[in-house]
LUMTI-810810 format. One record per atom (N, C-alpha, C): residue number from 0; atom name; x, y, z. Coordinates in pm, 1 decimal. Example, Ala and Ser with C-alpha at 12.3 -4.5 7.8 and 13.67 -1.06 7.14 Angstrom:
2
- 0	N	1319.0	-569.0	780.0
- 0	CA	1230.0	-450.0	780.0
- 0	C	1320.0	-330.0	780.0
- 1	N	1285.0	-225.0	708.0
- 1	CA	1367.0	-106.0	714.0
- 1	C	1290.0	3.0	787.0
//
This chain:
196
- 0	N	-8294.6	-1180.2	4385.3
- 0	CA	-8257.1	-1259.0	4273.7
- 0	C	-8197.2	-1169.6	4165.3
- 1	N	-8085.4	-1223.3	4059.5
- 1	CA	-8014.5	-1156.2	3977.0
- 1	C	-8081.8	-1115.0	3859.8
- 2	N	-8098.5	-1003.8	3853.2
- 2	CA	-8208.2	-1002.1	3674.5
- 2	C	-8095.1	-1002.6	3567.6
- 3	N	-7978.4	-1053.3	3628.8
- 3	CA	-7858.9	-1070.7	3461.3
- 3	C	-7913.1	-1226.0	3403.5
- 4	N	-7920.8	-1181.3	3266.7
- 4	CA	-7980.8	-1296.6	3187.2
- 4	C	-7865.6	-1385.7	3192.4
- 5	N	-7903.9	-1515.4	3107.7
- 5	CA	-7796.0	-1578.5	3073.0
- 5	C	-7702.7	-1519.8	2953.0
- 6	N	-7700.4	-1417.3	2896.4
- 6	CA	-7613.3	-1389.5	2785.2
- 6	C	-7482.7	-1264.4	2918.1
- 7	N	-7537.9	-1247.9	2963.8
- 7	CA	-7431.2	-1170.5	3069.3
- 7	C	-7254.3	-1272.9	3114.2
- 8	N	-7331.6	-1387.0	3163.5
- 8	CA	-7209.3	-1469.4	3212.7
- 8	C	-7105.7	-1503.5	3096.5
- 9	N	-7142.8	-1483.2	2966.9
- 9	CA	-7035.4	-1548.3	2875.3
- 9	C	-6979.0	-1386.4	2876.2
- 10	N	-7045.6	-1298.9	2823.3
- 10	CA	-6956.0	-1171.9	2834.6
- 10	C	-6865.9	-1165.1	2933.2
- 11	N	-6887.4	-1165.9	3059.1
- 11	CA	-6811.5	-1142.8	3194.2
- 11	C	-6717.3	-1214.7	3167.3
- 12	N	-6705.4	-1413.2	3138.2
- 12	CA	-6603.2	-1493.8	3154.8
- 12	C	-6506.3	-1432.6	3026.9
- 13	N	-6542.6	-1382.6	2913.1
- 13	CA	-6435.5	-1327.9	2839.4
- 13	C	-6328.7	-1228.3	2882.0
- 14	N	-6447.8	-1111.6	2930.2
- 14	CA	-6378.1	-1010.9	2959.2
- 14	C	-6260.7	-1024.6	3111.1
- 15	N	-6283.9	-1141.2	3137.7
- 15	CA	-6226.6	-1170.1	3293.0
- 15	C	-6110.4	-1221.1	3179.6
- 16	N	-6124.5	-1300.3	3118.4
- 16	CA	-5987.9	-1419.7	3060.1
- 16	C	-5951.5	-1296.4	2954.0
- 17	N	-5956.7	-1213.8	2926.2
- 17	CA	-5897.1	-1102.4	2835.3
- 17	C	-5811.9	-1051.5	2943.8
- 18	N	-5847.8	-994.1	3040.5
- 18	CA	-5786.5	-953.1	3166.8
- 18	C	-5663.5	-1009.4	3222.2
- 19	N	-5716.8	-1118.8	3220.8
- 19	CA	-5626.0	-1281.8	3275.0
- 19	C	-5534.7	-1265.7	3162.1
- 20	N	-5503.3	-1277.1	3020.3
- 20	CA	-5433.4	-1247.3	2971.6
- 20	C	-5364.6	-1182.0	2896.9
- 21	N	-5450.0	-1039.7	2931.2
- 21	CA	-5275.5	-895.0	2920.8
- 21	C	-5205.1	-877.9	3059.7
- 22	N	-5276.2	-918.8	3182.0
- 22	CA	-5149.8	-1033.9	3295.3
- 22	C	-5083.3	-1091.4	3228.1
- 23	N	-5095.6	-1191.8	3182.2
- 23	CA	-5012.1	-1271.7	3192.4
- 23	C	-4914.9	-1189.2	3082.2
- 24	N	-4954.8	-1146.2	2955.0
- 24	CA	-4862.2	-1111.2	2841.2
- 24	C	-4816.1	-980.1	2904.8
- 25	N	-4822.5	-902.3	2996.6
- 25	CA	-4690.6	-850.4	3098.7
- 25	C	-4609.5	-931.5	3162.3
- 26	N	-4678.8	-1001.6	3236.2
- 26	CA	-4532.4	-1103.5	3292.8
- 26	C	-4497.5	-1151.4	3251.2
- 27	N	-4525.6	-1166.7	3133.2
- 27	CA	-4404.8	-1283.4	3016.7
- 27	C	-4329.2	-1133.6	2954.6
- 28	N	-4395.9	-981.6	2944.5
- 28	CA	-4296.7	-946.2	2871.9
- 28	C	-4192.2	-909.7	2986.5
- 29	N	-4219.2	-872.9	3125.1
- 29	CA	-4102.7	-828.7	3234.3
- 29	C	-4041.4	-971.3	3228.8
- 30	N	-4064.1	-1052.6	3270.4
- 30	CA	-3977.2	-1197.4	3262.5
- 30	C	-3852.8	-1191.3	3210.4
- 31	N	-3922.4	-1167.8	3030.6
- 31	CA	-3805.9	-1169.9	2921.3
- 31	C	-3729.1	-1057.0	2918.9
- 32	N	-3751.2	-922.1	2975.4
- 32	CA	-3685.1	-811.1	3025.6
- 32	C	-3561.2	-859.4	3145.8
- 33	N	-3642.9	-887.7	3179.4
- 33	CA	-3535.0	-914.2	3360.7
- 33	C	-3420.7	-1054.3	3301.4
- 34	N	-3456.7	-1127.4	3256.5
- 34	CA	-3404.1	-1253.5	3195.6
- 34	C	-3244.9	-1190.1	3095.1
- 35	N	-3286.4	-1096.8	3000.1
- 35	CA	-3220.2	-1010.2	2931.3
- 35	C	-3141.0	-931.1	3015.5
- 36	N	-3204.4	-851.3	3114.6
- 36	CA	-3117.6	-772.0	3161.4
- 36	C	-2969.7	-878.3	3255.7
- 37	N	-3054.8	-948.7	3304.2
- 37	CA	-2926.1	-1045.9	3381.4
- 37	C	-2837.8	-1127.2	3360.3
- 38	N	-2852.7	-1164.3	3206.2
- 38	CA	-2768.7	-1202.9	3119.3
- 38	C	-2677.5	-1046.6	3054.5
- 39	N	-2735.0	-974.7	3027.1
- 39	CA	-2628.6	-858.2	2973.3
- 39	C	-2544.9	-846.9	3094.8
- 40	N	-2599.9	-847.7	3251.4
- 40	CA	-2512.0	-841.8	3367.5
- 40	C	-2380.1	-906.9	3408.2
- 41	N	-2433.8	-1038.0	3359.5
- 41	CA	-2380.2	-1127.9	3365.6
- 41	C	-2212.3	-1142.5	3235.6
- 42	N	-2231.2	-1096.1	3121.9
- 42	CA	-2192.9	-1114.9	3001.2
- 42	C	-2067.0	-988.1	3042.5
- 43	N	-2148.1	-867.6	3105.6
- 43	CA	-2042.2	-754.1	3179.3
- 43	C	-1953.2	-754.6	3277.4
- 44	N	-2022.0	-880.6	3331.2
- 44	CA	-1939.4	-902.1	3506.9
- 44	C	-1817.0	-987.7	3462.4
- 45	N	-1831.7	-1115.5	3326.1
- 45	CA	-1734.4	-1187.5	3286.2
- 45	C	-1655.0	-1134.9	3173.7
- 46	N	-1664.2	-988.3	3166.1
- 46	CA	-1569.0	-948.5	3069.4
- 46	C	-1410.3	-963.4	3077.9
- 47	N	-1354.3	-966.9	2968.8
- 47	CA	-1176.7	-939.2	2986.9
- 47	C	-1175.9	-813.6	3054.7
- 48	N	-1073.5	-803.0	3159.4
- 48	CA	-1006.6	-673.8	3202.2
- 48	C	-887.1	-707.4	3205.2
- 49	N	-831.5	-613.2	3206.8
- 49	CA	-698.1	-557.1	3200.3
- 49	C	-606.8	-488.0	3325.8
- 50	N	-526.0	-545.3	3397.8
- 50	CA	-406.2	-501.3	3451.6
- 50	C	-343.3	-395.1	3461.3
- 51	N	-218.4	-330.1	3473.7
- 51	CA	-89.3	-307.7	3421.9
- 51	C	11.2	-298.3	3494.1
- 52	N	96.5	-410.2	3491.1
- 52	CA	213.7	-389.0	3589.1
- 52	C	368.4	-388.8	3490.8
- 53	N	464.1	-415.8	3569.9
- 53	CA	603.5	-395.8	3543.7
- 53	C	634.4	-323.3	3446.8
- 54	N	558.0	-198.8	3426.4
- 54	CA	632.1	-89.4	3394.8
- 54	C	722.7	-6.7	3414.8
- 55	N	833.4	26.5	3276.6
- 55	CA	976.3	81.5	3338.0
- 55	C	1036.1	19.6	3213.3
- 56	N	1183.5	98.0	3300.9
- 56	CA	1288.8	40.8	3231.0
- 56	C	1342.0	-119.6	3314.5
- 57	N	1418.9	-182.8	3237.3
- 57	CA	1462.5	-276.2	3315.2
- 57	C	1590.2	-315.3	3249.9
- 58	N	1677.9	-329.3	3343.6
- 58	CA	1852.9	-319.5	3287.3
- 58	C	1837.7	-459.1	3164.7
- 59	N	1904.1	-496.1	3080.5
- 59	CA	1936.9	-596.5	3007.2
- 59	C	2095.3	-638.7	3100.7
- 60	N	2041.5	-773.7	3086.9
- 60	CA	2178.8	-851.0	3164.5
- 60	C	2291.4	-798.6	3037.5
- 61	N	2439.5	-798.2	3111.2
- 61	CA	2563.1	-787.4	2965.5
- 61	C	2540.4	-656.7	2911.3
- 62	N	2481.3	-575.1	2926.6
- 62	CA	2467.3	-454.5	2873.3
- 62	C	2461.5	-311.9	2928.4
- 63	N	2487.8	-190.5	2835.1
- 63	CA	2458.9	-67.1	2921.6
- 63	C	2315.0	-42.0	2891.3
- 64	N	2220.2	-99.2	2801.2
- 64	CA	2124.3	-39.1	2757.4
- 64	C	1995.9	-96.5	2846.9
- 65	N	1912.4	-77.4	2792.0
- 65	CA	1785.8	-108.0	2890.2
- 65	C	1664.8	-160.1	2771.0
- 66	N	1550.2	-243.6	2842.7
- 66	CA	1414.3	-268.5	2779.8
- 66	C	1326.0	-200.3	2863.9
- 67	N	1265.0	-125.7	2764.3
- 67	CA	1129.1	-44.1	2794.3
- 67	C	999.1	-156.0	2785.4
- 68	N	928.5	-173.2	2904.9
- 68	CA	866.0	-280.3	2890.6
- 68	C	690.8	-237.2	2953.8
- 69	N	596.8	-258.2	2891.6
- 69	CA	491.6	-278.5	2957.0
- 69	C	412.6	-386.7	2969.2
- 70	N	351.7	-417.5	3062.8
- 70	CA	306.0	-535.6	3084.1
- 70	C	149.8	-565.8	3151.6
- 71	N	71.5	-615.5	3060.6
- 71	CA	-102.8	-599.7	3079.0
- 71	C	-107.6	-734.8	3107.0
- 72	N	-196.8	-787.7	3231.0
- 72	CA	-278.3	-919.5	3260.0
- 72	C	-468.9	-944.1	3240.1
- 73	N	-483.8	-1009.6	3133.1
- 73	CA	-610.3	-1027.5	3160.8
- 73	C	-653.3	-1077.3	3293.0
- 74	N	-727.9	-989.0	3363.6
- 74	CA	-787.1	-1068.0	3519.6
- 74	C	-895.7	-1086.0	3467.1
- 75	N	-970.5	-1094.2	3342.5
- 75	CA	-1149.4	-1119.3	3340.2
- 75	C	-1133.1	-1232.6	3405.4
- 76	N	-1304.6	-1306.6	3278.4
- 76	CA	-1335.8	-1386.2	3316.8
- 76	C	-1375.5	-1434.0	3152.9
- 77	N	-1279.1	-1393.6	3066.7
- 77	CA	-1295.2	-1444.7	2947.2
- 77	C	-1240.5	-1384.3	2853.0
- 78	N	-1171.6	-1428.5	2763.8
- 78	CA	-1051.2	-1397.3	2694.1
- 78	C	-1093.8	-1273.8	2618.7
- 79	N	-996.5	-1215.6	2558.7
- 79	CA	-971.0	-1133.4	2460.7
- 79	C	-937.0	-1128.7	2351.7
- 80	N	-969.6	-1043.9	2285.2
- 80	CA	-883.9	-1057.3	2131.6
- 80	C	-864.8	-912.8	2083.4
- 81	N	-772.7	-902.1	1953.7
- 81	CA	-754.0	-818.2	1892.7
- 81	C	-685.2	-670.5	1974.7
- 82	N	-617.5	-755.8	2080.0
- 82	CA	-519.7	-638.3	2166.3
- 82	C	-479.6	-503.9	2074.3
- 83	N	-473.1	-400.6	2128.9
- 83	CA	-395.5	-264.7	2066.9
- 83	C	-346.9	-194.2	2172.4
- 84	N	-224.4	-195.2	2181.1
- 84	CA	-158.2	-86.5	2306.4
- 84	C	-61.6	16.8	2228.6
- 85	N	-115.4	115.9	2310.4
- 85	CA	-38.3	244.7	2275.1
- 85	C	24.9	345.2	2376.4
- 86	N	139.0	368.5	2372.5
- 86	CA	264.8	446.4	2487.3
- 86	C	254.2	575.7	2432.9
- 87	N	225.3	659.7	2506.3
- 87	CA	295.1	801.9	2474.7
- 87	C	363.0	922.3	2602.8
- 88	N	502.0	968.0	2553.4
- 88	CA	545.1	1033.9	2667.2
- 88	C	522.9	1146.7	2625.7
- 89	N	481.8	1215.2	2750.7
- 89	CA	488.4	1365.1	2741.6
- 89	C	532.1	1434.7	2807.3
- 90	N	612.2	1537.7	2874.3
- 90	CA	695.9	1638.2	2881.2
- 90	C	633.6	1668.4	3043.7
- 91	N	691.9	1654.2	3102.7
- 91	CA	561.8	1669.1	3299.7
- 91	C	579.3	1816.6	3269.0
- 92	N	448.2	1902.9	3270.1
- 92	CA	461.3	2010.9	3288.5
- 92	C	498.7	2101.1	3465.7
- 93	N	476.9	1984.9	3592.8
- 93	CA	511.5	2032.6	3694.2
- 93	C	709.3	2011.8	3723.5
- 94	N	737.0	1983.4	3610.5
- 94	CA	851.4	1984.7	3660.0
- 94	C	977.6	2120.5	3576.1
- 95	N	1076.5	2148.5	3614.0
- 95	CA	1134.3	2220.1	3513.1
- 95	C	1202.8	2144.3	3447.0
- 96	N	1214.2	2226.4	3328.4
- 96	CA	1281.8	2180.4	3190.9
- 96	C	1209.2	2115.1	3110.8
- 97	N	1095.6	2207.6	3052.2
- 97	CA	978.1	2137.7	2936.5
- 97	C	1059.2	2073.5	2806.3
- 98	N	1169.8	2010.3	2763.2
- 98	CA	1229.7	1913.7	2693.7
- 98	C	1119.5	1790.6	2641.2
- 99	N	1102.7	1810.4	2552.2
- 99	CA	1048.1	1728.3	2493.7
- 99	C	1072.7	1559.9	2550.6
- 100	N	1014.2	1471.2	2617.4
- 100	CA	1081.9	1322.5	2594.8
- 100	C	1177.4	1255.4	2467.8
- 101	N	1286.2	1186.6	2489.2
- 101	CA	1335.9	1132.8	2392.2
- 101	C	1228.5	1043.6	2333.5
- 102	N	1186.0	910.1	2401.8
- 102	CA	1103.7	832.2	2353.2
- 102	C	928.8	844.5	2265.5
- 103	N	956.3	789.6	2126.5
- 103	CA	865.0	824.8	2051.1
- 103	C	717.8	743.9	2088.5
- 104	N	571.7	756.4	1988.4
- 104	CA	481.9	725.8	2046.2
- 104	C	493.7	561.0	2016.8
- 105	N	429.9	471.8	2068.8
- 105	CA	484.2	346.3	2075.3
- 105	C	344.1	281.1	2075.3
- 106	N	327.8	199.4	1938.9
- 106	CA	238.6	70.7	1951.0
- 106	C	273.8	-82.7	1881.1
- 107	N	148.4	-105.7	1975.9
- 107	CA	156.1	-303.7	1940.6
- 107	C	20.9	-345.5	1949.6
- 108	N	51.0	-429.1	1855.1
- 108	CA	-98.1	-486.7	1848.0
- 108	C	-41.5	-684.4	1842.7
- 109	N	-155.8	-759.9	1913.0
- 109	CA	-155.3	-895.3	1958.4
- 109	C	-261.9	-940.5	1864.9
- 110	N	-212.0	-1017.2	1770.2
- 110	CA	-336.5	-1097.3	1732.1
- 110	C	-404.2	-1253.6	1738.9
- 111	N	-313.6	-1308.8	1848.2
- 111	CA	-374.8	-1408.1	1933.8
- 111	C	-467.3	-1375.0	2040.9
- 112	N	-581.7	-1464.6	2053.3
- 112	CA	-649.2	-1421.8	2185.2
- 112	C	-604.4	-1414.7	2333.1
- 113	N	-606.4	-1313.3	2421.1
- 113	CA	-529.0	-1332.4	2557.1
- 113	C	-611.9	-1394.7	2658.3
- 114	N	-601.1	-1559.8	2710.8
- 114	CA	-674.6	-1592.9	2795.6
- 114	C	-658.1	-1516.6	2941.9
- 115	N	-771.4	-1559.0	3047.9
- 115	CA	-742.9	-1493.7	3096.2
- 115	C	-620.6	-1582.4	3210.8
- 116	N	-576.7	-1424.9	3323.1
- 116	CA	-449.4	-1469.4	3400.4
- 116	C	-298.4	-1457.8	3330.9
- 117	N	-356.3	-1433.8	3182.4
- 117	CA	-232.8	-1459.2	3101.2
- 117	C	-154.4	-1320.4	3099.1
- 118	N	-19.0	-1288.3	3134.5
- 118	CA	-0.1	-1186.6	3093.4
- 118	C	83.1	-1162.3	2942.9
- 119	N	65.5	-1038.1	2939.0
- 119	CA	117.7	-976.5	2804.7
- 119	C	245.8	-870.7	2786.3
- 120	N	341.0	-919.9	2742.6
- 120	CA	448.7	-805.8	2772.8
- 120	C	441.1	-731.0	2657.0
- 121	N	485.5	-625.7	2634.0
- 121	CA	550.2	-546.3	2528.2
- 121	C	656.9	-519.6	2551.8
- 122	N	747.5	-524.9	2478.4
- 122	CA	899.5	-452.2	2507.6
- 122	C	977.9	-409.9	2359.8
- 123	N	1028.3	-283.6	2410.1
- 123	CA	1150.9	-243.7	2319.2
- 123	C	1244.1	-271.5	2416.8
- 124	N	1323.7	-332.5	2395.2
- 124	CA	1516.5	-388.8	2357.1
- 124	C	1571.5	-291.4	2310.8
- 125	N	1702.1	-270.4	2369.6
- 125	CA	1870.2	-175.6	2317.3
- 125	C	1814.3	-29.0	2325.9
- 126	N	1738.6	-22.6	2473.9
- 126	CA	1672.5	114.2	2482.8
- 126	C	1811.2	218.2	2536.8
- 127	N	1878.8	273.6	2482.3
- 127	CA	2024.3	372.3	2539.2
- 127	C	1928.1	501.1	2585.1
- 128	N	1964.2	510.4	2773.1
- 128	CA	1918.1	587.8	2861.3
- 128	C	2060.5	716.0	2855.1
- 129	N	2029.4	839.8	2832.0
- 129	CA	2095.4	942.6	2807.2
- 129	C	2166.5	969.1	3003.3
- 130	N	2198.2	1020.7	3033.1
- 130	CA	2289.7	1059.4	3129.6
- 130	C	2165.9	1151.3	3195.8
- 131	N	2109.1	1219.4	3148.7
- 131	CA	1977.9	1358.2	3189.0
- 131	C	1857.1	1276.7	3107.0
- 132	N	1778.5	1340.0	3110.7
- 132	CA	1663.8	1312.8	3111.5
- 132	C	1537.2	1394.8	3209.9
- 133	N	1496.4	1463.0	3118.3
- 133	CA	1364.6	1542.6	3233.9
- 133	C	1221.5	1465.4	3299.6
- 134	N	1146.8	1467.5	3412.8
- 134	CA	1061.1	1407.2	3407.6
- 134	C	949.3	1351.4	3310.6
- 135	N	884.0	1237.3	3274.9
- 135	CA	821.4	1228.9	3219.8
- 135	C	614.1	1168.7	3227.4
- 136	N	547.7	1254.8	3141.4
- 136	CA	420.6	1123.4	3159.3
- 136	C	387.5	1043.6	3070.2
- 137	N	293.7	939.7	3128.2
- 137	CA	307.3	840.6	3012.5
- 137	C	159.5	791.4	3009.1
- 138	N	101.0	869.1	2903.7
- 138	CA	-16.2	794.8	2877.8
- 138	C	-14.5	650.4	2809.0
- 139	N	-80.8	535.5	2858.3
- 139	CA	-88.1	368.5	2834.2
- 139	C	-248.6	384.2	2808.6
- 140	N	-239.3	330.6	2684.6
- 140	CA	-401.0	278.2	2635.1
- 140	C	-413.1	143.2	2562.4
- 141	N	-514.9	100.1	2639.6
- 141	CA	-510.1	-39.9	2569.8
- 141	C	-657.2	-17.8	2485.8
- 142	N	-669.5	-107.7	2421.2
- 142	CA	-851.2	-108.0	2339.3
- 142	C	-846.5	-285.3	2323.8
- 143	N	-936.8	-333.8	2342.6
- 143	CA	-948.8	-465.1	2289.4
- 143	C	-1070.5	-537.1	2256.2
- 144	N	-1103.0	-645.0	2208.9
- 144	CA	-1274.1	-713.6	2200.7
- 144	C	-1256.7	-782.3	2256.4
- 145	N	-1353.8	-813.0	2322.1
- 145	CA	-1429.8	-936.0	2362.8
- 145	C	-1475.9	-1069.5	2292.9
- 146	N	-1436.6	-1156.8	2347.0
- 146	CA	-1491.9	-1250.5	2238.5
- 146	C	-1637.5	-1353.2	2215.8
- 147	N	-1725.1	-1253.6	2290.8
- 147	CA	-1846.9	-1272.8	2350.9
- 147	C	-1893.5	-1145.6	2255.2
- 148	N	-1999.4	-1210.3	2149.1
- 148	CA	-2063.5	-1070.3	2082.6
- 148	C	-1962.3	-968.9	2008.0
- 149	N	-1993.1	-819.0	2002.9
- 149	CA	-1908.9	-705.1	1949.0
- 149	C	-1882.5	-622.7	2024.0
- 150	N	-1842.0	-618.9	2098.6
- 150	CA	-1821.4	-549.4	2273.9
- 150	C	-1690.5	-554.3	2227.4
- 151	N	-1663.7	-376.4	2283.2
- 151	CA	-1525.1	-342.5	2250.1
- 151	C	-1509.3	-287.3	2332.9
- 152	N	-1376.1	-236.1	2454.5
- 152	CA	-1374.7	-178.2	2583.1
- 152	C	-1219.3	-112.2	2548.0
- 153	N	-1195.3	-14.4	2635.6
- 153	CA	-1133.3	64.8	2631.3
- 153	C	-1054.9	105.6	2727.7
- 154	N	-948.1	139.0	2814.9
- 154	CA	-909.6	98.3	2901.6
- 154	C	-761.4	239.7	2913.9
- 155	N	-783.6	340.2	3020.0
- 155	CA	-640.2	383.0	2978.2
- 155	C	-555.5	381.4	3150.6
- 156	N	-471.3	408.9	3089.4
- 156	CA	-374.2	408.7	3280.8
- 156	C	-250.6	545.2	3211.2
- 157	N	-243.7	685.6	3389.4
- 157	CA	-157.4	788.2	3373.5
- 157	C	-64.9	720.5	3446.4
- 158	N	25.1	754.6	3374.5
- 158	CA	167.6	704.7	3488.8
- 158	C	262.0	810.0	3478.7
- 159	N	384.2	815.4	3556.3
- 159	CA	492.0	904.6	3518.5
- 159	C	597.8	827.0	3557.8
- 160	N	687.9	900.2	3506.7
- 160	CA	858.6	827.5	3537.2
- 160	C	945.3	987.1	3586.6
- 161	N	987.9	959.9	3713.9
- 161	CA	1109.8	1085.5	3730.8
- 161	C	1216.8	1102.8	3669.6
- 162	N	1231.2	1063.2	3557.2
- 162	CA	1344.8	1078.8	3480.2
- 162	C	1460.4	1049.0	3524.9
- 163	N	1603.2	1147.9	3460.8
- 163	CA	1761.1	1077.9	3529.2
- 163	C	1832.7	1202.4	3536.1
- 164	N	1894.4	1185.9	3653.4
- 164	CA	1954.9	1281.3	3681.0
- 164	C	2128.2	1259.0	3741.6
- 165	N	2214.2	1250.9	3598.8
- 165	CA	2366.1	1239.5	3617.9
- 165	C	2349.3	1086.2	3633.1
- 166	N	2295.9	1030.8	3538.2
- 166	CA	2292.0	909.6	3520.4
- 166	C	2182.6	836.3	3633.2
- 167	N	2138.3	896.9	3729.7
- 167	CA	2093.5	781.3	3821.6
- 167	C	1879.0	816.2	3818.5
- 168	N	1835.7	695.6	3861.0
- 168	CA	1707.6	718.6	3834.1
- 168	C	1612.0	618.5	3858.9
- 169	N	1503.4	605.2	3896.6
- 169	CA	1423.9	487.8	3943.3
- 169	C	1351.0	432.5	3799.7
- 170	N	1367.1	265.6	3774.6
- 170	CA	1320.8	203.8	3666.4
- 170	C	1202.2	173.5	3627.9
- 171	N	1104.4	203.5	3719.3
- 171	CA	986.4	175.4	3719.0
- 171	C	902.6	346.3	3718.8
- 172	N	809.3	298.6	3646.1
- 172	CA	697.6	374.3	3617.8
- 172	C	580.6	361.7	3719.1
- 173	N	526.0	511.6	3784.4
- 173	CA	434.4	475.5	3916.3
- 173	C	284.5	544.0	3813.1
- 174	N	193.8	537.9	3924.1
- 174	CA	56.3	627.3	3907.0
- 174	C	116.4	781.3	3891.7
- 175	N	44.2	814.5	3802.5
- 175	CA	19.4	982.5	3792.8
- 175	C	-41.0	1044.3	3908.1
- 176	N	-103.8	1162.3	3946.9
- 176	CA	-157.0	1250.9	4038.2
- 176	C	-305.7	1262.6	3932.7
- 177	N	-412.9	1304.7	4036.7
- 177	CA	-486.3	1341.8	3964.4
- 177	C	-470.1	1449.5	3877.6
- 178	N	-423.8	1512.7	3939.8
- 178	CA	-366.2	1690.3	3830.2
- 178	C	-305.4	1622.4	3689.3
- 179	N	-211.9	1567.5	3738.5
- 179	CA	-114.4	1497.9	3610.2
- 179	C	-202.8	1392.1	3493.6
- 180	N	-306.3	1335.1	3586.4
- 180	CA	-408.7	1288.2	3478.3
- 180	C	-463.7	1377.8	3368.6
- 181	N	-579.6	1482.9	3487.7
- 181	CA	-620.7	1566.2	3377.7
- 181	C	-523.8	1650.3	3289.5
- 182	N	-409.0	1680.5	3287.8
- 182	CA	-311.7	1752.4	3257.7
- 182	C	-297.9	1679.9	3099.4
- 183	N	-278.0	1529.5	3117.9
- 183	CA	-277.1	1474.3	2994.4
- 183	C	-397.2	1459.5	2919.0
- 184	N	-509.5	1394.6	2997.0
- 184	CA	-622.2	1418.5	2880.1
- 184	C	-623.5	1521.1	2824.1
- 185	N	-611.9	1652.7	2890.3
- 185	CA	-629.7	1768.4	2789.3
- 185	C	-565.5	1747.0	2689.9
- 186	N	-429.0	1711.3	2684.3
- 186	CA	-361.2	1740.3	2598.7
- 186	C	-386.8	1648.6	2464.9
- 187	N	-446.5	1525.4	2530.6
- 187	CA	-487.3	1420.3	2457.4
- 187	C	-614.2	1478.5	2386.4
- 188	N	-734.3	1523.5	2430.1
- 188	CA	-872.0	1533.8	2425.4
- 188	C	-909.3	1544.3	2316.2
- 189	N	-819.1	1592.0	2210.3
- 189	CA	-883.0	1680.6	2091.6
- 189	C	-784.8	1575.9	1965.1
- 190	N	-715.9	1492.1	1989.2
- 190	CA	-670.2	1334.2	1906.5
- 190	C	-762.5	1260.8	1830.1
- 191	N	-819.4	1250.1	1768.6
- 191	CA	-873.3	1115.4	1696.6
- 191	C	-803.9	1018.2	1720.3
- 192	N	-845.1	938.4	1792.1
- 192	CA	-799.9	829.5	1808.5
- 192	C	-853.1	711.3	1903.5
- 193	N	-865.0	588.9	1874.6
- 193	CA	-968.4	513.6	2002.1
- 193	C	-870.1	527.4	2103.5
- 194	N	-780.6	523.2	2173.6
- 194	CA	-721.1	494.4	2283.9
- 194	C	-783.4	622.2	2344.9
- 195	N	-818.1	734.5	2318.3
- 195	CA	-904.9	881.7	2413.8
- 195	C	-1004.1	813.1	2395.9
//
């Protein structure tokens, strides 16, 4: 027979339901953890992203001159706002004839929201292509918000253009090399500026 009095069983049933609930007030706090985390997942997976195609020159009908054009598509999964794109050429160091690029650094900013699928052109018009021209790279940075919260993303693409040689030359702008990437961040690295 048990020699626990009757004042034993009320102690025990407390200390059991005290037990019972810092259980439970863990699984309510992992719950609201995991709940949180899969919504931030979620909020990341439907962000705006960004594209970049038909880059280059592209002839203007009626004319000798050309439009310098870049062109970003939101593929998210939820619009954007407060677009900022920024062009800069720089001088291909694997090629000869370190000549500076003619073309200066180049921005635009969108202050409509970009849904998504939508694309976005930029262009300079009455672009006059010189006869020569040395290779070039072209750092493209976009920055934009989200329109979900204060989430700001950042986004860059290396490209190069082979320049012209006695007038002739391909209009489009391809991928950089990895070399030619890091080649530009360096040169970039030490900029203030959000697009690095």
């Amino acid at each position: 027979m048990s020699n626990a009095g009757p004042d034993v069983w009320p102690a025990l049933l407390s200390t059991v339901s005290a037990i019972a609930a810092m259980i439970s007030a863990f699984a309510a706090v992992w719950a609201v953890k995991t709940v949180k985390a899969l919504n931030d997942q979620q909020i990341k997976n439907e962000r705006p992203y960004f594209v970049a195609g038909e880059l280059g020159f592209k002839k203007l009908p009626g004319s000798s001159k050309f439009r310098l054009m870049f062109r970003v598509t939101n593929t998210g999964k939820r619009p954007s706002k407060n677009l900022r794109m920024k062009a800069i050429f720089i001088a291909d160091q694997n090629k000869d004839g370190h000549d500076a690029c003619l073309f200066p650094v180049s921005e635009c900013e969108v202050a409509q929201e970009i849904p998504p699928n939508s694309p976005t052109p930029w262009y300079f018009d009455a672009v006059k292509l010189p006869q020569n021209h040395p290779p070039c790279l072209i750092f493209f940075g976009i920055v934009y918000d989200d329109i979900v919260g204060s989430l700001n993303y950042r986004q860059q693409f290396f490209m190069k253009w082979d320049g012209i040689t006695n007038g002739d030359f391909y209009p489009d702008f391809t991928y950089a090399t990895p070399e030619q990437g890091e080649y530009m961040t360096g040169m970039l690295l030490n900029k203030e500026d959000e697009y690095f």
